[in-house]
N, C-alpha and C positions, 0 to 999 in steps of 0.2 A: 504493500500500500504506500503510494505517496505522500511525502509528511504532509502538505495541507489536506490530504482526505482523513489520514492520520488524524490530526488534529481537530477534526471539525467530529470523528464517530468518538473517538474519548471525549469530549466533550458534552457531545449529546449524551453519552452513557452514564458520565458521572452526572450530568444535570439531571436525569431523571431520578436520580438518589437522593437530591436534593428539592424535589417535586417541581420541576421543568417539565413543560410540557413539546418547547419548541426552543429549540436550542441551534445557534450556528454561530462556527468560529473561523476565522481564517485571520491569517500571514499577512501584515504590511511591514511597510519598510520605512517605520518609524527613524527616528535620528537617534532617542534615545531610547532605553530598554525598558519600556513598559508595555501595559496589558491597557485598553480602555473597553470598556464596554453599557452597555443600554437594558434594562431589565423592566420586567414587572412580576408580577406575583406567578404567573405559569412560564414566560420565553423569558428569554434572553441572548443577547449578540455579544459576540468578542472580538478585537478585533487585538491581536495578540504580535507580540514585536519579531519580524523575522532572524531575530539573533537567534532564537529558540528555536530556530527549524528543524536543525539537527538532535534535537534533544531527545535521549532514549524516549520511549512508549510508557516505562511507569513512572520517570518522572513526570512525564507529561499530566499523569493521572496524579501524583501529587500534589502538582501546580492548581490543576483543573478543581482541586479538594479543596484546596486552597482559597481558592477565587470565590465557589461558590459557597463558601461560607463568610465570606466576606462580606457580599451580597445578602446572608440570610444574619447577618451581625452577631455570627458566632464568633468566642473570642477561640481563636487559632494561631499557633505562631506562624510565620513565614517556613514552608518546608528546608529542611536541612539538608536533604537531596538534593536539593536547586539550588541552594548557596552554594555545597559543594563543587559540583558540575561546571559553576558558573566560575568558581574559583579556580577552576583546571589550569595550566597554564595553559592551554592549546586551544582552549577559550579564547584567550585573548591574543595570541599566535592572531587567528583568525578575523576578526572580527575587531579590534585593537583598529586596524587598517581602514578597515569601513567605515567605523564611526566617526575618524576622522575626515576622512571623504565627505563623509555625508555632513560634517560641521564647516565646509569651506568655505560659508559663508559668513562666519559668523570665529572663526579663528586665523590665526595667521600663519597657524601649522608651525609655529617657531619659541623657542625660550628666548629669543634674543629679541630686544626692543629696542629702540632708539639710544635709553638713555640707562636701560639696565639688563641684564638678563638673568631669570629664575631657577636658571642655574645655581648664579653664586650664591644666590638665599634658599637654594637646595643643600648647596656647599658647609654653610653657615649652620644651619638648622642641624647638621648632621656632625658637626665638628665639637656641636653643645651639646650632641647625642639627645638629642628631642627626637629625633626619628632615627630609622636606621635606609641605610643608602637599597634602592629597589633599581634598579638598572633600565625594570618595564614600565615605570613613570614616564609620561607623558607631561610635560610641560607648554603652556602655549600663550601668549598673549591673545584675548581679543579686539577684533577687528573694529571695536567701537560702539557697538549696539548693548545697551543695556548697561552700559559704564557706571552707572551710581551703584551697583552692586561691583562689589573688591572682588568676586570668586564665585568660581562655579566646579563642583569635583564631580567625575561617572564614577564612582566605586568599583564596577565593574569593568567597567573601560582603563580604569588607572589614568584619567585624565585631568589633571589641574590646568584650571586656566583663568585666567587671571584681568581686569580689568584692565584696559590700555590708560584709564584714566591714572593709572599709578606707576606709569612707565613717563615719569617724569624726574627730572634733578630735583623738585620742591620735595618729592614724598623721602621722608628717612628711611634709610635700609631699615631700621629696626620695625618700622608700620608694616614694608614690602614683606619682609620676611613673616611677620605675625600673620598677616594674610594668603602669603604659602603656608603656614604652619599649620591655620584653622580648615585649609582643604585639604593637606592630610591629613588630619587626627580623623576623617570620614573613610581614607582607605581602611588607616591602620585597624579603627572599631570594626571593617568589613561591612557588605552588603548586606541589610537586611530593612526590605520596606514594609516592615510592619512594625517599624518601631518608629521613636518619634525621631527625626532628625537631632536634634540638640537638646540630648537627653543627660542623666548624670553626671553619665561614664562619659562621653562625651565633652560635659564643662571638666572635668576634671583633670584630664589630658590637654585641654586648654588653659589650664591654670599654670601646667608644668612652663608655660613662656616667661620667662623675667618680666617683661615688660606689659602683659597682655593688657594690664588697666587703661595704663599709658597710650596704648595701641588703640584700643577701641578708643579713647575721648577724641583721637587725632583723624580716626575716623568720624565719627560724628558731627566734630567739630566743620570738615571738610562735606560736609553733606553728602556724606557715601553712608553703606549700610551695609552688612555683612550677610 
């Protein structure tokens, strides 16, 4: 079977467990790695991100477990088969390349900026041992759009990318840096979107920065936002 036929009869199968009546799911070619979907009390549609196309047959039925109790607002974690999978390196082998394809509109595809590069505040971060050095981090400046926000991390992608509003001589390495720091501390906790983004464990790991007070009022003050 074809993964999108694949994917469309697991779906109908695990929604009738979940009292679906009419169920259909297929494959787009979203940017980023998500699921969206449209429901009501018997159907529902999905329309599910094609990173997943390759994905074995029962994690699929995991995912799909997953979904549909989301929809029915049972409390379930995010499956750990799918984190795993998703964590493969050859996951991201693959697929790593795509996403940034698919972001060339809105990244510069580069660590290097006019007036700095996130490298050296890769460099930095990792010489104060706040993080440890990953070789399949992706670094990138954006192209401009949406610039009041300092950062944007894929978990999955291993992709930090960064505000071009702060690829300037006025912003201090130490702002630059806190702002790569805070889109790592999303890899290092890992993927999992059933939790809250900037939760605990999360501030906690963000506290380990010297400066992070400092950091945030300099943002603020700058009318950016984290």
């Amino acid at each position: 079977m074809e993964a999108p036929e694949l994917l469309n009869e697991i779906f109908k199968r695990i929604g009738i467990e979940f009292g679906f009546d009419d169920v259909n799911a297929e494959y787009v070619a979203f940017k980023e790695l998500k699921i969206r979907w449209k429901s009501s009390s018997k159907w529902a549609s999905f329309e599910v991100s094609d990173y997943l196309a390759n994905m074995p047959e029962n994690l699929i039925e995991d995912l799909a477990e997953y979904v549909f109790s989301k929809i029915r607002n049972e409390d379930r974690k995010y499956p750990q088969s799918v984190s795993d999978w998703l964590a493969d390196p050859s996951f991201l082998r693959i697929y790593q390349p795509l996403y940034l394809k698919r972001s060339g509109k809105v990244l510069t595809q580069s660590p290097e900026g006019r007036y700095a590069d996130l490298r050296d505040s890769y460099e930095r971060l990792i010489a104060f041992e706040l993080v440890e050095k990953d070789d399949d981090i992706f670094f990138s400046w954006t192209k401009g759009e949406n610039v009041r926000k300092v950062g944007h991390c894929t978990v999955v992608m291993k992709v930090v990318s960064i505000s071009s509003e702060l690829d300037s001589e006025d912003v201090p390495k130490f702002v630059l840096d806190f702002c790569v720091y805070h889109e790592l501390c999303h890899i290092m906790i890992g993927y999992d979107p059933g939790s809250e983004k900037h939760d605990k464990e999360f501030d906690e790991l963000l506290k380990r920065y010297p400066k992070s007070k400092e950091a945030e009022d300099w943002i603020v003050n700058a009318g950016l936002y984290l």
